[in-house]
N, C-alpha and C positions, 0 to 999 in steps of 0.2 A: 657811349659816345656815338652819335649821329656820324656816318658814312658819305658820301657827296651823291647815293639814291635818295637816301634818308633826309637829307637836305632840300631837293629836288622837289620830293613829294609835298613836304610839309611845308617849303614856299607855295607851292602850286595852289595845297589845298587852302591855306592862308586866302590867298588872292582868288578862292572861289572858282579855280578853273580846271579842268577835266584834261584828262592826258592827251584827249585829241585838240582843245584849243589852243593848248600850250605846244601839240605837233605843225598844227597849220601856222601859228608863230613864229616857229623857228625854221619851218621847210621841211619836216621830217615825219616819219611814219608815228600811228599813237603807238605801235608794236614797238617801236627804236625807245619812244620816252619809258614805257614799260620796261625795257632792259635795262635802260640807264638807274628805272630807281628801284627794282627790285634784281636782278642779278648780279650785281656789283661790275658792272660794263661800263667805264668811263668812255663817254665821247671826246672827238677829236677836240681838236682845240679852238677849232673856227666854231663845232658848235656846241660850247663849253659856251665861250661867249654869248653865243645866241639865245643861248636857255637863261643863261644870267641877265641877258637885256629882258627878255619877256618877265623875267620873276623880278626883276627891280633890285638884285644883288647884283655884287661883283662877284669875277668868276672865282675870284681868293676865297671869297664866301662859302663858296659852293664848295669850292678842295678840302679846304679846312676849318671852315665854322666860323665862329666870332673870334677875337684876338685873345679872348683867355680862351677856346678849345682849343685853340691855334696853338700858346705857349704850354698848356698842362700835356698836348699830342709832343711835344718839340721837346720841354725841360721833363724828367723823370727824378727830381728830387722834389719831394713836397713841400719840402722846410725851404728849401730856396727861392720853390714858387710861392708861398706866406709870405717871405720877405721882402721880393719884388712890388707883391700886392699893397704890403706895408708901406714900402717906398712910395709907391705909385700915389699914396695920400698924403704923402709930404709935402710942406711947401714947396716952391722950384728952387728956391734956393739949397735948402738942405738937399734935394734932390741929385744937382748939382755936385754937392759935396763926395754925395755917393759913387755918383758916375765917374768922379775923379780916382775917388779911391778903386773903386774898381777895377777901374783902366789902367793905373800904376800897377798893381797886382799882376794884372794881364800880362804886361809889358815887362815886367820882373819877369815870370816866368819866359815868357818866349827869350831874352836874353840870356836867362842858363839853359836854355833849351839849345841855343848857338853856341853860347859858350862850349856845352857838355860833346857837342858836333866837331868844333874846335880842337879843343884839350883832349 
């Protein structure tokens, strides 16, 4: 799984541009961009965003990759993440369906979760 250097780089080198166009871009040394994508060095957040303007992502991008590297980094059950993905090609309506059951489920638990606080 791609790291938010590894991310950096591999936008940059996409968009054809060298460490130092991608520094005079954002205001920053080409030495800074080189830490950011090879030492595992996250930048600040003002230029998080700057780097994500120059590379044509958002800076969620950069952190955490696309929306499934994002959920397989976030969920660690793989049969849940299959299921998801399952759902995800359903129509909206059954979709729907599921969200509901799910959320019932949810809501169950946190009520014996009070209750057990309770009692």
């Amino acid at each position: 799984m791609e790291n938010l250097g590894d991310r950096i780089k591999s936008k940059r080198k996409l968009l054809g541009m060298s460490q130092s166009e991608l520094a005079e871009k954002v205001g920053i040394s080409y030495a800074q961009v080189g830490r950011y994508e090879t030492k595992d060095v996250q930048p600040p957040a003002k230029t998080l965003v700057a780097i994500a303007s120059a590379l044509q992502v958002s800076p969620d991008y950069l952190l955490h990759g696309t929306p499934e590297e994002k959920a397989n980094h976030e969920l660690s059950d793989t049969e849940l993440i299959e299921l998801f993905k399952a759902v995800e090609k359903m129509e909206s309506a059954d979709q729907e369906v599921i969200k509901k059951l799910i959320d019932a489920f949810i809501k169950k638990e946190q009520i014996q979760k009070l209750m057990n606080r309770v009692g």
